[in-house]
N, C-alpha and C positions, 0 to 999 in steps of 0.2 A: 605600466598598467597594474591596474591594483588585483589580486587576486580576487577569484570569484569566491563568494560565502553560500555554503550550503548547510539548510536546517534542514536536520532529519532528527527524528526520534534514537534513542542514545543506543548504545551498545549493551547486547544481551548474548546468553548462550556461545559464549565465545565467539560472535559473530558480528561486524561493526555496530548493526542496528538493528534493533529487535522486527525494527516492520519493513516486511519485502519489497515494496518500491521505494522504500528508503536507501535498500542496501542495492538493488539495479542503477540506481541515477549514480551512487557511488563508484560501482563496480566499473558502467559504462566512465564516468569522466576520471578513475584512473586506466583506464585501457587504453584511451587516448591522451592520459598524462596532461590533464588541465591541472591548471593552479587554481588550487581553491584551500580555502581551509574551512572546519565545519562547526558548526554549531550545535551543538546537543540539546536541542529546544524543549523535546519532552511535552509539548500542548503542541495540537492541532491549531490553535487561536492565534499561535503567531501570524499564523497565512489569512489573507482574506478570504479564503474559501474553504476557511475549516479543516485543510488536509495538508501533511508533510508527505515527501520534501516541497522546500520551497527555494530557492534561488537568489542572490543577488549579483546581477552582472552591473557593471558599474551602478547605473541611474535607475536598474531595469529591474524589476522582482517578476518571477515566473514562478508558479504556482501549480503541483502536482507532477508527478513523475512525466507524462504522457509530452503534457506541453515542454518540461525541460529538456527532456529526448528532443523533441522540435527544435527547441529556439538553438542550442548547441547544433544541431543538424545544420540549420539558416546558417550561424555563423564558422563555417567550415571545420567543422568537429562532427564529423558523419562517419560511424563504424562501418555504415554498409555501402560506402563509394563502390568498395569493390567486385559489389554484389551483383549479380545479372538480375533482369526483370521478372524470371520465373523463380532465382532464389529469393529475391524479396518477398515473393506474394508466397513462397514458400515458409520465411520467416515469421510473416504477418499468420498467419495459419498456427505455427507452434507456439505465436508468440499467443494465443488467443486461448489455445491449451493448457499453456502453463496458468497464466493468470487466473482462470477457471477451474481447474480441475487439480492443480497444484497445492492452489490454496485451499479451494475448500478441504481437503486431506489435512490441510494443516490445521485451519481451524478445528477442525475433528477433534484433531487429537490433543490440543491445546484445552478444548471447551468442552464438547462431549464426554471426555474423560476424565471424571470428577476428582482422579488423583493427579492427574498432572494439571489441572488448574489447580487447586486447593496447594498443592506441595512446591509448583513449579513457575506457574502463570501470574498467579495472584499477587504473590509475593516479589517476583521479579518489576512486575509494574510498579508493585509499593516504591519499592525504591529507586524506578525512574521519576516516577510522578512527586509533587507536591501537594501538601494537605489542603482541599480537601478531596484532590482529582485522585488521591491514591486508593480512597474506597470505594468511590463513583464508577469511575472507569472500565475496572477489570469487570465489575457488573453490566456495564452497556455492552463492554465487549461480547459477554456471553450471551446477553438480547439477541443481540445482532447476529454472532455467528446461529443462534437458534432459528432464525429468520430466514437466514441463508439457506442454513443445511436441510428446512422442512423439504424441501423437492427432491432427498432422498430421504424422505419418512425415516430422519435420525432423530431419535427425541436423546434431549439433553440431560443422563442421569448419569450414576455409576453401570461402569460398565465391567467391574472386578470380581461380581460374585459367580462363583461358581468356577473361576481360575487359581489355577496355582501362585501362590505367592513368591515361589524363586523364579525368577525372571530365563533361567533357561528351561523350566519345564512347559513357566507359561507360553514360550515359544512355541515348543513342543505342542502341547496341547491346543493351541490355534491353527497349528499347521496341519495337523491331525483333524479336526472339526471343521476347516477351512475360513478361509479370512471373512471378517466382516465385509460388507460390500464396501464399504471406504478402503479397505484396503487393499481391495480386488482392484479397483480406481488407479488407487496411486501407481499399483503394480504396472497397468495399463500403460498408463502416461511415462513413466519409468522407461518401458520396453520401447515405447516409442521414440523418447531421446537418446537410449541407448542404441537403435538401431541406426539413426542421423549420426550419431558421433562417430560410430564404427573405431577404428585405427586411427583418425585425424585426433591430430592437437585442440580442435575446435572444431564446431558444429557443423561450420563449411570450410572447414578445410585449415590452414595455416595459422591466420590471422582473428582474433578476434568480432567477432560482431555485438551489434545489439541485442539478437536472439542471444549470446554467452550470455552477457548481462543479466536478462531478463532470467535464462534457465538459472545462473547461479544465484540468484537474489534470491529464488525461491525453492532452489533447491538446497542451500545452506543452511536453511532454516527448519527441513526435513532431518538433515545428517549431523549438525552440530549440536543444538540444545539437547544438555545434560540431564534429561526428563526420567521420572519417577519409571515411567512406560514409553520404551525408548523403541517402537514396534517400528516406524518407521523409520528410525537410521538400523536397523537391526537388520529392515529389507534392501537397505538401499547397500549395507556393508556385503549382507551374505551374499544376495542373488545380482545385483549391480554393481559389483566393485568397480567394473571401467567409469560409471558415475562418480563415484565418490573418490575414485583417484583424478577426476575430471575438476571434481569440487576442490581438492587438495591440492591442484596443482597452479589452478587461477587464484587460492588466497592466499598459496605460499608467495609465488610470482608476482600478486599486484599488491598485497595488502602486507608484505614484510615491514613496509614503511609505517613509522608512527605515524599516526594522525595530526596533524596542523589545528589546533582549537582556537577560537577566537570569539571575542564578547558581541553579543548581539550587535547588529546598528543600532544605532536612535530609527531611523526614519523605518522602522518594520512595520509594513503595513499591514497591521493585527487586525483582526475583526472588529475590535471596538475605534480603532483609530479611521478605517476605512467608515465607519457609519458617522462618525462626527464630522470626516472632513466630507464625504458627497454619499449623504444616507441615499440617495436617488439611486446608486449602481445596486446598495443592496437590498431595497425596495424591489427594482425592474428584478433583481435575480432569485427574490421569492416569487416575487409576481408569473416569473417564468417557469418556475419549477410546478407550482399550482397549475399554471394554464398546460401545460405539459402533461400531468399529472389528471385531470381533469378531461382533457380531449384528445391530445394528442398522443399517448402510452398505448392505446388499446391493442394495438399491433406486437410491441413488446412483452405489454403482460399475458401474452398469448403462453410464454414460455418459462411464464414465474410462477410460482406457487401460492396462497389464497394467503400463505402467514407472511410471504414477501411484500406483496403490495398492500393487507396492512399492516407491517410496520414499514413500507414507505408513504402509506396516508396517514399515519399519527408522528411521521414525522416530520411531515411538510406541513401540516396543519397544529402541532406544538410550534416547531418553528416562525409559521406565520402568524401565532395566536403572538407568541414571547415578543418578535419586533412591531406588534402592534400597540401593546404596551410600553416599551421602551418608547418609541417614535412619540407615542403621548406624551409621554413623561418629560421627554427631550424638548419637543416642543414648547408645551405648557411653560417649562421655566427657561425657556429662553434661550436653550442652550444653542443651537442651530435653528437654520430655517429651510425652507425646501423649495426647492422653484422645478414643481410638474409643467415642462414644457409639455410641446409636443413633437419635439425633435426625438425621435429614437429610431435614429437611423446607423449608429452604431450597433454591429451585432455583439465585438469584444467588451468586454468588462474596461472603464479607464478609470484609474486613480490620479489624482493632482494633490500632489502634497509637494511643498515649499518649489512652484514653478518646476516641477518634475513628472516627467509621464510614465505610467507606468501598463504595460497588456498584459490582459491574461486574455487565455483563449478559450474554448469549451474545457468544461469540467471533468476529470477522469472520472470513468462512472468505475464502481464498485465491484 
């Protein structure tokens, strides 16, 4: 059998992949010692659903960390067999932690502070990206982390004046003044895997899990990258070291090994390949994000912020404006055609490309 192919966005900060469910899918399928070898894709648009990683098992493309966790689980590659029922829904708990309050910390410090984007961020994208995603990009990126972080009233400037410029006073003097609330967060979250790790090798105990995975994907990306304002490996070194020899000991142990690279497939199912062969899946999956967005959110956006949901309705309504045009365009010259049944009794996403099927499942949200 042919090894599996995994696209994820490329290696940064001395860490396989610069984005954290890139480096969890990796983490997770060398801990169970899959065969794969990876692709360094660098565009979201390889995947039909706009997000790395993405997967190829033989015939079969899986799309986003959440589902490939999944589909490897189905096909007997489950980290948490071992797991009892109340450590699971225990996992599921940290695992909703980290992903939330993990990252936002990260973005923080990435975006909010305008010397390690400007010195660190920026530039590290430049040279994953090709022109002309390399000046676009790092700017959506900071949109978006701006979007996110408004529900802790973090506005997106410099944040250096009136600190010391040698990086141990400026220590010093933040610990003195006390931390910003983003760092109060991290500390938070910090204390809380620290306390689950205790003495064990691993989170529960011997053997690896999913939760490893998921903590080291995001927590790697706290401790490693070589930032201008290094405040959160500087917490995670002094006051957590049990973390960060945690960190050191699962990438010395799984990631000693070179990487296995390998040239894309032909048959990747990009976003513009997926709309010319059945424009209908990605018709229904605007259609469904608007009618979502439109009636069925209001429960959710109970707990988002006013700058979150609008930049999620100018982005679902760009989005739906740009493939309204396109789909004109397409049409008018003949390029494909559309047959609106009324069958939609499928709730998965299906692609058909050269007599092949291909599932995704719901979309990881953000």
């Amino acid at each position: 059998m042919a090894p599996k192919q995994l696209y994820v966005w490329g290696p940064a900060f001395n860490v396989p992949s610069i984005d954290p469910r890139c480096l969890v899918v990796e983490t997770y399928m060398r801990f169970l010692r899959v065969d794969y070898t990876v692709v360094h894709a660098n565009d979201p648009q390889y995947s039909p659903t706009g997000e790395l990683p993405l997967l190829k098992d033989g015939n079969v493309w899986v799309a986003g960390a959440t589902r490939i966790l999944a589909h490897l689980a189905k096909h007997n590659l489950d980290a948490n067999e071992s797991l009892s029922d109340t450590e699971k829904a225990d996992s599921y708990a940290y695992s909703a932690l980290i992903q939330d309050k993990l990252y936002d910390c990260m973005i923080y410090t990435w975006y909010a502070d305008t010397t390690n984007f400007v010195k660190n961020i920026r530039p590290t994208y430049a040279k994953l990206l090709s022109f002309p995603s390399r000046y676009l990009t790092p700017i959506q990126l900071k949109k978006a982390a701006k979007a996110r972080l408004s529900k802790y009233n973090v506005e997106i400037k410099d944040d250096d004046k009136g600190l010391p410029q040698n990086e141990v006073e400026e220590m010093k003097e933040l610990q003195r003044t006390g931390w910003h609330f983003m760092y109060r967060l991290a500390r938070d979250t910090y204390s809380t895997l620290n306390q689950l790790l205790g003495e064990k090798s691993f989170l529960f105990g011997d053997r690896p899990t999913t939760l490893d995975a998921i903590a080291f994907g995001y927590l790697a990306l706290h401790l490693y990258p070589d930032l201008a304002h290094r405040r959160l490996q500087h917490i995670l070194t002094t006051e957590y070291p049990r973390l960060a020899r945690y960190c050191d000991r699962i990438k010395e142990t799984y990631f000693a090994a070179d990487l296995v690279e390998s040239q894309a497939a032909e048959d990747v199912p990009s976003f513009w390949r997926t709309l010319t062969n059945n424009p209908k899946a990605i018709f229904n999956t605007v259609k469904s994000d608007i009618a979502a967005y439109m009636g069925n959110t209001n429960e959710g956006q109970e707990n988002r912020s006013q700058a979150e949901i609008e930049f999620q309705r100018k982005r679902i309504w760009s989005i739906a404006g740009g493939l309204t045009f396109l789909f004109a365009y397409i049409i008018y010259n003949g390029i494909v055609s559309i047959d609106f049944g009324e069958d939609d009794e499928e709730d998965d996403f299906e692609y058909v490309y050269d007599d092949q099927e291909e599932y995704y499942d719901d979309e990881l949200e953000a």
